[in-house]
N, C-alpha and C positions, 0 to 999 in steps of 0.2 A: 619131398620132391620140389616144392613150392621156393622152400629155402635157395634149391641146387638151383633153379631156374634163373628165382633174383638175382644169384650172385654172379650168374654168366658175364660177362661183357658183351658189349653192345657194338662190334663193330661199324664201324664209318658206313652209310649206306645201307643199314639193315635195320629192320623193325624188329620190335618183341610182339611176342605172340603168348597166348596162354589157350587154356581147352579145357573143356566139361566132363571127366570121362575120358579115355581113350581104350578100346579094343580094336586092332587092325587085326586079328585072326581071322574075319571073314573073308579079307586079301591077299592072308598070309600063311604057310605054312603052321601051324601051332607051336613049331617047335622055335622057330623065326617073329612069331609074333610079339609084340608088346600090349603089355594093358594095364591099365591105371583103372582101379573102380573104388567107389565106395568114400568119395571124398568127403570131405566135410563144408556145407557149405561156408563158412566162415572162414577155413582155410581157400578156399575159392576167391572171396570177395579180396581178401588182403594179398592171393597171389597177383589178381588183377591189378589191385593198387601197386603193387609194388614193382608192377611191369609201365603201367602208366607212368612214374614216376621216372623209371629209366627212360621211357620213351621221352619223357618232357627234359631229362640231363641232356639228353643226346641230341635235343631238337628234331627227334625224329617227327614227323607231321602224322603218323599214324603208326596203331596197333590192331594185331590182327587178333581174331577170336576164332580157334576152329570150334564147330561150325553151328551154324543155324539149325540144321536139319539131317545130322548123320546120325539117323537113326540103329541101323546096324552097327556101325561103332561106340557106342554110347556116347556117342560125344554131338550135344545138341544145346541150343537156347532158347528154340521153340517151346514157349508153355506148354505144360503138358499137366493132368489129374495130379502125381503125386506132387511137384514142384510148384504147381500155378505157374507166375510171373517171376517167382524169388530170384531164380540167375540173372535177370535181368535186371531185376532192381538192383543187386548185390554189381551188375557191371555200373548200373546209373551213379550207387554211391562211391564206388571206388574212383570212377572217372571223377571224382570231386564235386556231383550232379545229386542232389536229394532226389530219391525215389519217390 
């Protein structure tokens, strides 16, 4: 999925974006829903990188991350027991930033 995202194009005016997780069934129909789980963190860290990357081709001034604290969708950055800090660090070194 990481690959498909990179190789999007970056329209004029639009930022890239990446995410931790996703389940929107709690919003959605099951049958309508999408869900990504079970990533790898490593493929995480280089999907970031590699959104950064387009973000800085494009001159875009920013990148989004969903989200901080969407607990019910699995898609969070908030430390949490099984993770600690790892996605965060894994966004610090992608951004070109030593964790």
């Amino acid at each position: 999925m990481w690959r498909a995202i990179a190789q999007r194009p970056l329209p004029a005016g639009h930022y890239p974006g990446a995410f931790v997780d996703w389940d929107n069934s709690p919003r959605r129909a099951l049958a309508r829903a999408i869900v990504f789980r079970g990533f790898a963190e490593t493929a995480f860290e280089q999907g970031v990188a590699a959104q950064f990357a387009k973000a800085r081709a494009a001159g875009a001034p920013l990148m989004f991350i969903n989200a901080w604290n969407e607990w019910a969708e699995g898609t969070y950055l908030e430390p949490d027991e099984e993770r600690g800090t790892r996605m965060l660090e894994a966004v610090a070194r992608a951004s070109g930033r030593t964790a």
